[in-house]
N, CA, C and O atoms as a GROMACS GRO file, in nm:
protein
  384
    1UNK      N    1  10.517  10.421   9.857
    1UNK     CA    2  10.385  10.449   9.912
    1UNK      C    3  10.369  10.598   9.931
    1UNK      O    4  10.465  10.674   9.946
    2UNK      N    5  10.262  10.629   9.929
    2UNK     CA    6  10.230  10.785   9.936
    2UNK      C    7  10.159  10.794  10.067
    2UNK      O    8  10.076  10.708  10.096
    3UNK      N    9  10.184  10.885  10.142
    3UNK     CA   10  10.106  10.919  10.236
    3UNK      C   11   9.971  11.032  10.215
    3UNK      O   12   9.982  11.115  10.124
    4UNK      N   13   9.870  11.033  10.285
    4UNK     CA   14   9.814  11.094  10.293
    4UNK      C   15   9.820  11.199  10.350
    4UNK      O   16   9.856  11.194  10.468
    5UNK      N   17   9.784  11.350  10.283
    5UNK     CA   18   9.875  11.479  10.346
    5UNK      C   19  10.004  11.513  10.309
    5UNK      O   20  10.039  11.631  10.321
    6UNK      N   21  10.092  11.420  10.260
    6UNK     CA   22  10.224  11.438  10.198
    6UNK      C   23  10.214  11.564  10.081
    6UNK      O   24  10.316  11.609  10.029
    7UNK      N   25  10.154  11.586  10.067
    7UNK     CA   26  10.122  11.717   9.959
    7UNK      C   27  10.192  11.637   9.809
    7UNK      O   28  10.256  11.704   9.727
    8UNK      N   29  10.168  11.491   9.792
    8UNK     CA   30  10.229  11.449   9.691
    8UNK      C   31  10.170  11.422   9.594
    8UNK      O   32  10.060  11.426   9.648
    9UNK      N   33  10.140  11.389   9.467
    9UNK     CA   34  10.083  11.386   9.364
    9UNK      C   35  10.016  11.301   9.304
    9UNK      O   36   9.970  11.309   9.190
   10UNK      N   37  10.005  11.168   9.420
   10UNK     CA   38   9.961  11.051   9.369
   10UNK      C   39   9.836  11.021   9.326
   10UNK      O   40   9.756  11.114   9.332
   11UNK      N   41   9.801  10.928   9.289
   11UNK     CA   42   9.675  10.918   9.232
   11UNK      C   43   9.494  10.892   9.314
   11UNK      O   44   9.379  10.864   9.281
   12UNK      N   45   9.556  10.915   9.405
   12UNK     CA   46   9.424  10.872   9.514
   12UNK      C   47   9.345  10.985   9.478
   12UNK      O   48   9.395  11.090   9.437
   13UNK      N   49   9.218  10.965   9.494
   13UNK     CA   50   9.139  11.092   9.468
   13UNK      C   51   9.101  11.116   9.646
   13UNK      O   52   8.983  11.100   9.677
   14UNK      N   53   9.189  11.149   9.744
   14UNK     CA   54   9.178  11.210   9.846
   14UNK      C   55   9.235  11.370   9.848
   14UNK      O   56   9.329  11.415   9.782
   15UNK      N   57   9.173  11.418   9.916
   15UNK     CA   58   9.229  11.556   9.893
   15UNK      C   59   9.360  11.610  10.036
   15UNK      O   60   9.326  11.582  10.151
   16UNK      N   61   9.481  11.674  10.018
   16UNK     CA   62   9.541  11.668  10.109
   16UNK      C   63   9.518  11.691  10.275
   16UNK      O   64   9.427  11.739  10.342
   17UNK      N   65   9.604  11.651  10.295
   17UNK     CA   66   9.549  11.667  10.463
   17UNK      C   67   9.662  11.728  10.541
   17UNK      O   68   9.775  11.724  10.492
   18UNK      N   69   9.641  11.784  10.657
   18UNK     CA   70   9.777  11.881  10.685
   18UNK      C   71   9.852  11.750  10.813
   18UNK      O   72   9.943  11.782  10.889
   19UNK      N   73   9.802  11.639  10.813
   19UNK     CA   74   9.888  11.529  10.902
   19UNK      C   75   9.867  11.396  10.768
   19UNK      O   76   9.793  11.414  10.672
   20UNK      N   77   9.943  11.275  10.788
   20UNK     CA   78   9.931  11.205  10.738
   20UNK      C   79   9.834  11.096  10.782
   20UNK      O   80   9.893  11.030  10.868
   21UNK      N   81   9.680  11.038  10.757
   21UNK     CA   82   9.604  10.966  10.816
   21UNK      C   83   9.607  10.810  10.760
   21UNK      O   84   9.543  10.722  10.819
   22UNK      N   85   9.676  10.785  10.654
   22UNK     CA   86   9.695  10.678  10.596
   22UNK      C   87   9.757  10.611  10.490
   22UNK      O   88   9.766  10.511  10.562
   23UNK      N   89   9.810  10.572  10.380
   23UNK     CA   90   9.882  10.524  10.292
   23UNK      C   91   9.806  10.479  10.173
   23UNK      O   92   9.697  10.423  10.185
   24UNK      N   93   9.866  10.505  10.050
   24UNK     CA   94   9.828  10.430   9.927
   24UNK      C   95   9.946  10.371   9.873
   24UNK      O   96  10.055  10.424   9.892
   25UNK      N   97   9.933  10.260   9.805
   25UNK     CA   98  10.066  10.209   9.702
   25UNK      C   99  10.058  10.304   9.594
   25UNK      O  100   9.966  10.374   9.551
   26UNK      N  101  10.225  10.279   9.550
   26UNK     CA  102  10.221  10.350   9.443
   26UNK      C  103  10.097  10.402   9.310
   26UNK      O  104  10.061  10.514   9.273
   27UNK      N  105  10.067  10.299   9.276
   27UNK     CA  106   9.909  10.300   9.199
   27UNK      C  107   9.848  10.381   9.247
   27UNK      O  108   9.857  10.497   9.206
   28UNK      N  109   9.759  10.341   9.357
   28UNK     CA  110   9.683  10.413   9.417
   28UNK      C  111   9.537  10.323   9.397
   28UNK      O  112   9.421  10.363   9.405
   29UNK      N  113   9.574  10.229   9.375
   29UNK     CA  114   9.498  10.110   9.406
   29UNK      C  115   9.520  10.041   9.539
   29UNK      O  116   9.478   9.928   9.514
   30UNK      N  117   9.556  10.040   9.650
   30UNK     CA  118   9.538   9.975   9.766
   30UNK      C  119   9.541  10.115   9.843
   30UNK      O  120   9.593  10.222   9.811
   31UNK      N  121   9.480  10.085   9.937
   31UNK     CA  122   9.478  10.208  10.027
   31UNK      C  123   9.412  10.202  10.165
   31UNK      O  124   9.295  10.168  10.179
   32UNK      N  125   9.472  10.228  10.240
   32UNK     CA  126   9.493  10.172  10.437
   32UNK      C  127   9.463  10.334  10.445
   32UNK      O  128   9.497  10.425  10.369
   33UNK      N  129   9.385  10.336  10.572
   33UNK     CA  130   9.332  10.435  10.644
   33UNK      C  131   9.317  10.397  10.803
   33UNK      O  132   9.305  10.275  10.806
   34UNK      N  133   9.313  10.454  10.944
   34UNK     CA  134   9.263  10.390  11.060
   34UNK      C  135   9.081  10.455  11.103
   34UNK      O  136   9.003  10.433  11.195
   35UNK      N  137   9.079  10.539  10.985
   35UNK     CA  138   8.992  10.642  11.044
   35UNK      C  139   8.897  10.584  10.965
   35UNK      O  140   8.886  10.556  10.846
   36UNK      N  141   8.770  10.566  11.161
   36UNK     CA  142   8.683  10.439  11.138
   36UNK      C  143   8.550  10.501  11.052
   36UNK      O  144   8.498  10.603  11.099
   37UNK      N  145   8.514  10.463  10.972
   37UNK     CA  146   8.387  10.492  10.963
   37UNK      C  147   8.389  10.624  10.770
   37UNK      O  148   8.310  10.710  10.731
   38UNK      N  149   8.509  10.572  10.717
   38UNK     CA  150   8.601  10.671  10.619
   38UNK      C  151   8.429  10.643  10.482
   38UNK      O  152   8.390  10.739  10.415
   39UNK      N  153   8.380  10.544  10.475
   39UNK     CA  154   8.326  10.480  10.406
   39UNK      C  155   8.179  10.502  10.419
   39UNK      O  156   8.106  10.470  10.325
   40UNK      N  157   8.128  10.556  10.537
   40UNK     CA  158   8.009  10.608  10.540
   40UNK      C  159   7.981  10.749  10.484
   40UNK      O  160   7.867  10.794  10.492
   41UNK      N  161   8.073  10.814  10.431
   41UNK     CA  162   8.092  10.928  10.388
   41UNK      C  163   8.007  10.895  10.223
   41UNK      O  164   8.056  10.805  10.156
   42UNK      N  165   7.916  10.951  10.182
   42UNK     CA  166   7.882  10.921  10.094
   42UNK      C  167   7.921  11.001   9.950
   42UNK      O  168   7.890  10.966   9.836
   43UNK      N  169   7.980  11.092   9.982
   43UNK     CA  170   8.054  11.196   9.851
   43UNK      C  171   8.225  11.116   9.866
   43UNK      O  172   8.300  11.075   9.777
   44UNK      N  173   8.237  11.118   9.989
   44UNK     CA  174   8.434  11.003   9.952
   44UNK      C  175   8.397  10.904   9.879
   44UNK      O  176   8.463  10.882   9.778
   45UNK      N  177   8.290  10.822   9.910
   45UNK     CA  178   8.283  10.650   9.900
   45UNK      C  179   8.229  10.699   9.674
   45UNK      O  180   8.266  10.632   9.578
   46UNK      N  181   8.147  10.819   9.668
   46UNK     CA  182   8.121  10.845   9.490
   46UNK      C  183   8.288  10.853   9.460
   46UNK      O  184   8.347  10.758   9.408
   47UNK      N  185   8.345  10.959   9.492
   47UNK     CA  186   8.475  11.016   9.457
   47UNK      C  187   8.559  10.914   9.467
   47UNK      O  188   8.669  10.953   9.427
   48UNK      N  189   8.564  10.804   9.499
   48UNK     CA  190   8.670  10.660   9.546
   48UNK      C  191   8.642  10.586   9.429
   48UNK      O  192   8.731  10.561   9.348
   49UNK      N  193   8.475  10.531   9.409
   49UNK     CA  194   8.449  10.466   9.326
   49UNK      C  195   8.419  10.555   9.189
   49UNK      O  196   8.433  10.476   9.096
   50UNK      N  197   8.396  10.638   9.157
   50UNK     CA  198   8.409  10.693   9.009
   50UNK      C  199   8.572  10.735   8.997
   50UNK      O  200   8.580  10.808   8.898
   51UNK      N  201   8.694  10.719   9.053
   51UNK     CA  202   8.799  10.712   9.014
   51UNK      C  203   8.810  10.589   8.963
   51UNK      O  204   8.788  10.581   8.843
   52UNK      N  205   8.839  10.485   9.024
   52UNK     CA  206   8.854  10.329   9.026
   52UNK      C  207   8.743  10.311   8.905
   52UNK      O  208   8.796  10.249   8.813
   53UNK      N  209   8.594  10.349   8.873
   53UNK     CA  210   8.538  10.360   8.745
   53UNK      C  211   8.609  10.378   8.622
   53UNK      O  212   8.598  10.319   8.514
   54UNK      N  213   8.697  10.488   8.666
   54UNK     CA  214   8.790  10.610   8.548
   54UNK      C  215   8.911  10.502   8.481
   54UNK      O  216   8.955  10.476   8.369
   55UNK      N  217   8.937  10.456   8.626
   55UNK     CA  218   9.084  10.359   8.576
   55UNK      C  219   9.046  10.226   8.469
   55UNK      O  220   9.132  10.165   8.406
   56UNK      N  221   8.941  10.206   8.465
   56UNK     CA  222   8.910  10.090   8.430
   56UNK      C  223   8.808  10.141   8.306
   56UNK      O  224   8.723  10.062   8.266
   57UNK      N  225   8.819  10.268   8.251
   57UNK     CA  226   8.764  10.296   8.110
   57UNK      C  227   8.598  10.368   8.122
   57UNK      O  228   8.544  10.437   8.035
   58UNK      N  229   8.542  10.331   8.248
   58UNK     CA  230   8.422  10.340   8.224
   58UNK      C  231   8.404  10.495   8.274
   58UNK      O  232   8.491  10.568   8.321
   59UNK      N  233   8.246  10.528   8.249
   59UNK     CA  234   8.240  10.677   8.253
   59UNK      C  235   8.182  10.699   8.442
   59UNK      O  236   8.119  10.614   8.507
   60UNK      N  237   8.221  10.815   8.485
   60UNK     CA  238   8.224  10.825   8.652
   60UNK      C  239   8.050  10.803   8.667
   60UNK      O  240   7.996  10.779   8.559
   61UNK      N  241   7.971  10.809   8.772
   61UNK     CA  242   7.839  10.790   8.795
   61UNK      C  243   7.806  10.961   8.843
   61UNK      O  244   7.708  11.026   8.808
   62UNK      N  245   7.897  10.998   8.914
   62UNK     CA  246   7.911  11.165   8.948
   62UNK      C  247   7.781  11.149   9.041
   62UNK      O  248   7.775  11.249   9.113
   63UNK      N  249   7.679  11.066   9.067
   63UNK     CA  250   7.595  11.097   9.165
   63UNK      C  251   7.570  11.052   9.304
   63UNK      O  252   7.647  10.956   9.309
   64UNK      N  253   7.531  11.057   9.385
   64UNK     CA  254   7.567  11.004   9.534
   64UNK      C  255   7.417  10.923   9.509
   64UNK      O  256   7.322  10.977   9.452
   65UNK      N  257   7.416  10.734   9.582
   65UNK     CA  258   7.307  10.694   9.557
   65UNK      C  259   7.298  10.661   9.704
   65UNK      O  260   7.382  10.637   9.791
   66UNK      N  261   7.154  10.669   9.700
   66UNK     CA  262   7.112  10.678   9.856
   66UNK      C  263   7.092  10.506   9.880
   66UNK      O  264   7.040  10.424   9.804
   67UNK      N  265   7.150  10.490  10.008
   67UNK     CA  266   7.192  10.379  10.011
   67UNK      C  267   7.117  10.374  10.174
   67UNK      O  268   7.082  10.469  10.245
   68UNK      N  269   7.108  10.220  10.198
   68UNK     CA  270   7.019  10.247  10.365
   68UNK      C  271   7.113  10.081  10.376
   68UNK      O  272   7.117   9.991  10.292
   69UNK      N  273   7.191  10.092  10.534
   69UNK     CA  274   7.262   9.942  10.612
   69UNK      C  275   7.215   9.870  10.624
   69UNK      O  276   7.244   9.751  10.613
   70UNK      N  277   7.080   9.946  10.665
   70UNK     CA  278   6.961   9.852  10.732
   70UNK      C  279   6.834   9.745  10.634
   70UNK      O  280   6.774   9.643  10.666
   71UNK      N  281   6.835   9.810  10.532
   71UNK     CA  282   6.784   9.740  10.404
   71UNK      C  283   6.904   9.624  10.354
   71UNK      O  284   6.867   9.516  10.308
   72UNK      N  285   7.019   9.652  10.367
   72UNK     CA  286   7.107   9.538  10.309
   72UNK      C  287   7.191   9.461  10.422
   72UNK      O  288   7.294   9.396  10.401
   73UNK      N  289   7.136   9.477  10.527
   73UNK     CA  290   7.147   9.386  10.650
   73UNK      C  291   7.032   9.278  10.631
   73UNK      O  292   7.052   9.157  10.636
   74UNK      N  293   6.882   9.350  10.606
   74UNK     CA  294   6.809   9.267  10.584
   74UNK      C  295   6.760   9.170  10.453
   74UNK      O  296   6.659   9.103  10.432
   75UNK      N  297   6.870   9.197  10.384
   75UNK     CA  298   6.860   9.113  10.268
   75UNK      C  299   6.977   9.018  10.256
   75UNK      O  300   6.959   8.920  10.184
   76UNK      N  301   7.107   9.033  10.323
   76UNK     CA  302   7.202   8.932  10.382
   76UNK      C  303   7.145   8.864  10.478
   76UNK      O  304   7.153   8.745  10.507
   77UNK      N  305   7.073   8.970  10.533
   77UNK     CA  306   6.972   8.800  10.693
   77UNK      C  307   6.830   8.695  10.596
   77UNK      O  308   6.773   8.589  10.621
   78UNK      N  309   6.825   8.746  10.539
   78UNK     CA  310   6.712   8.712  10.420
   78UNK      C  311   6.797   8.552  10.362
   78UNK      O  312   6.755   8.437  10.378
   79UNK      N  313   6.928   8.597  10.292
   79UNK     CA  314   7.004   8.476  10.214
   79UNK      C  315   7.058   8.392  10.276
   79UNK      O  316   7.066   8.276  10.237
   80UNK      N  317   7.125   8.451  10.430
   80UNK     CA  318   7.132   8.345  10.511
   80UNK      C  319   7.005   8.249  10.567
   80UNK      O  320   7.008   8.127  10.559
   81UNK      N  321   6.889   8.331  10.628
   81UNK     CA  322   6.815   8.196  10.639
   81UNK      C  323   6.738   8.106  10.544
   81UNK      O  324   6.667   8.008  10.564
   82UNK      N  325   6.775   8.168  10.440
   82UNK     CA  326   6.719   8.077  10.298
   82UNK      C  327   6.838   7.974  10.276
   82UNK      O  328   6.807   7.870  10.217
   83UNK      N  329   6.944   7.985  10.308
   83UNK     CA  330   7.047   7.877  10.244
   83UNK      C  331   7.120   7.773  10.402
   83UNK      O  332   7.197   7.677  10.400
   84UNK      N  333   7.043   7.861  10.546
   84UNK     CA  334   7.131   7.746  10.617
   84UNK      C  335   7.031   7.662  10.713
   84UNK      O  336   6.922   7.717  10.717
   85UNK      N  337   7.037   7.550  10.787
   85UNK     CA  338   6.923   7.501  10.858
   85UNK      C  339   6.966   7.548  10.961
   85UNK      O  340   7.070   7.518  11.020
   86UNK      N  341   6.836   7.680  11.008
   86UNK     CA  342   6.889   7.728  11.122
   86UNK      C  343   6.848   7.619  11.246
   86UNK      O  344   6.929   7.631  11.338
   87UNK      N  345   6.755   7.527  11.271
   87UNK     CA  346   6.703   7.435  11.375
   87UNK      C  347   6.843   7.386  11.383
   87UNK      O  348   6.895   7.405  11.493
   88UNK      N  349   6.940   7.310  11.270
   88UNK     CA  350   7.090   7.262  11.311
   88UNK      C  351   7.142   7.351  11.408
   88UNK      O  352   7.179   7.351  11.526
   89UNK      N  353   7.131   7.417  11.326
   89UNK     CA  354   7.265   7.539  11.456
   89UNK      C  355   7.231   7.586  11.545
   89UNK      O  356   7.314   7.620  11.629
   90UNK      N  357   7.095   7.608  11.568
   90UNK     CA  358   7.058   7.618  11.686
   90UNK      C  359   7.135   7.495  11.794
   90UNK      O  360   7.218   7.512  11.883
   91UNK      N  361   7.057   7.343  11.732
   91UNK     CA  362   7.160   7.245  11.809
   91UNK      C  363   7.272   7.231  11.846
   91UNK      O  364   7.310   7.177  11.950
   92UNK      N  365   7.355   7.297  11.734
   92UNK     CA  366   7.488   7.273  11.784
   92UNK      C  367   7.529   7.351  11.901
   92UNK      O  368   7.611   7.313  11.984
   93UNK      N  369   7.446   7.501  11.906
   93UNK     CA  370   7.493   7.580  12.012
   93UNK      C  371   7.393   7.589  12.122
   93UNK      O  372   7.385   7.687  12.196
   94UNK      N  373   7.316   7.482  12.131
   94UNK     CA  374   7.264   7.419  12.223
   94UNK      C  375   7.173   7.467  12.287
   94UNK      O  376   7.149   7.470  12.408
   95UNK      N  377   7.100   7.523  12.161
   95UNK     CA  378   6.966   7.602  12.196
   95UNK      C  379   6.840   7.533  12.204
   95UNK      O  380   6.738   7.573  12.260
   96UNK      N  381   6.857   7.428  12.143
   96UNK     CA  382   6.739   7.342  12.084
   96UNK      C  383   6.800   7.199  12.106
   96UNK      O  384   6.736   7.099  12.072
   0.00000   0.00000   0.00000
């Protein structure tokens, strides 16, 4: 495993760090971090996924796409109440 900050050569497209904040496997396909919120970063989250693009042949996207939580919160609350009977579950948790 490589650490992060290890000044080592692995394949993560993270750039070094002067402490170690997290681990990759050898590959550099799995990769553990504690530091919350690593993924809202919207130039890490391009640079993460146009590597993982790279590995797999295809060409990088190189652009940051503007992305909103709150639009794809409301389209997961959208598919859930299209696919469950919410009046049931209400019952079960004894709302109704």
């Amino acid at each position: 495993a490589r650490k992060f900050g290890d000044g080592g050569t692995g394949p993560s497209p993270l750039s070094p760090v002067p402490h170690p904040d997290g681990q990759t496997d050898e590959t550099g396909n799995i990769l553990g971090t504690y530091l919350h919120g690593l993924f809202h970063n919207a130039s890490f989250r391009r640079r993460l996924l146009d590597e993982l693009r790279r590995r797999k042949g295809l060409p990088p996207l190189g652009r940051v796409v503007a992305f909103s939580k709150d639009r794809e919160y409301d389209k997961l609350a959208a598919v859930v109440r299209d696919n469950i009977d919410t009046e049931a579950v209400y019952r079960m948790i004894g709302l109704r």
